[in-house]
C-alpha positions, 0 to 999 in steps of 0.5 A: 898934841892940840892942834891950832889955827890963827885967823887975824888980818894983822900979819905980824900978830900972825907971826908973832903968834906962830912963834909963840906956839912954835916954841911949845912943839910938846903941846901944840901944832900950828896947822894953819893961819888966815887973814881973813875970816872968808878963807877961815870959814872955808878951810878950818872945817878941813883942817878940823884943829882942836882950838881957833885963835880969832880976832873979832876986827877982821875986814869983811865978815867979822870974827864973831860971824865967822866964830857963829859958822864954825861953831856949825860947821865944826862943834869940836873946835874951841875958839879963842877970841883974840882982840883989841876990844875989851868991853863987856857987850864985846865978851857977852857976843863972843860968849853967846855967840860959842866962844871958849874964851877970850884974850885982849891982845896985849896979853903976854905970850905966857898969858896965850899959852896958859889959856890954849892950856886952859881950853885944852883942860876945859877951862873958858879962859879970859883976860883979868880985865876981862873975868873982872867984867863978867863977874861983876855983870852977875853979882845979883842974889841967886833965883831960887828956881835953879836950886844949885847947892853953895858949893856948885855955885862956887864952882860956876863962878870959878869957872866964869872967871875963865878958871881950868877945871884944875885951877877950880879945884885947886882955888876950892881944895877938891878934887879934880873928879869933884869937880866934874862930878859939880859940872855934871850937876851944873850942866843938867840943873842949867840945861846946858852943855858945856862951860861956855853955855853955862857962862852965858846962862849964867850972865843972862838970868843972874844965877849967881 
């Protein structure tokens, strides 16, 4: 079961989301909602859920400030970032800042649960909109001096498009231990240690 927590000041967004992950009581438990990111900050670490649903526009400390505490105060939860914001200098802060992912809030609500599905497996989901936009920011010739091989760099674009570690074997046909087995040599060549680290390593020196 992924525990899940909402922080969005829009009270029928919370809502509408706490029905949405209602209707999925196999996968997911709700186990807490706040409208503001002052009272996130001081009750999630308590709460200790598995993924944070959080919109970056809130009053008083922003989203982003809030996700930077969390990611201190309790490094085993993945936050998701929810907003109306759909530019690329707002997906590189959330990114940079430890987000899981991101979603616009026009998203659908099969749209949420795939990326709550897709945080759980280990997956960095995003918008298409969104995965268009970060793609593109790194489509320059590769530097020399990472030396991954074709097929791991195949595999880390995948993975920037917001792809699950089985949406990425399935999209290369391999395996999901090969997968893993790409990601681990990813992670050691990148020096980084986990799929959000490498998404912003990679936007930021143009590995791929």
């Amino acid at each position: 079961m992924t525990t899940v927590v909402i922080v969005d000041d829009n009270q029928d967004l919370r809502q509408g989301l706490e029905i949405i992950i209602g209707e999925h009581p196999d996968e997911f438990n709700l186990i807490g909602a706040f409208g503001d990111a002052e009272s996130a900050c001081k009750k999630v670490p308590e709460l200790k859920p598995d993924v944070v649903l959080m919109d970056i526009n809130l009053p008083g400390m922003s989203g982003i400030d809030c996700l930077k505490q969390l990611r201190t105060k309790v490094p085993g939860s993945d936050v998701l970032m929810l907003t109306v914001f759909a530019d690329d200098n707002t997906v590189f802060d959330s990114l940079c800042a430890g987000a899981a992912g991101y979603l616009t809030k026009n998203a659908s609500p099969e749209q949420i649960i795939d990326a709550l599905r897709e945080v759980r497996d280990g997956g960095a989901p995003m918008s298409a909109r969104i995965a268009r936009m970060v793609v593109s920011s790194f489509k320059i010739p590769a530097s020399p001096s990472h030396q991954l091989t074709d097929r791991e760099k195949e595999v880390l674009e995948e993975l920037c498009k917001g792809k699950s570690y089985k949406m990425v074997a399935d999209a290369l046909f391999i395996t999901h231990d090969t997968v893993r087995h790409h990601i681990k040599n990813i992670y050691k060549k990148l020096e980084v240690h986990s799929v959000s680290e490498a998404i912003i390593k990679t936007m930021k020196q143009k590995i791929i």
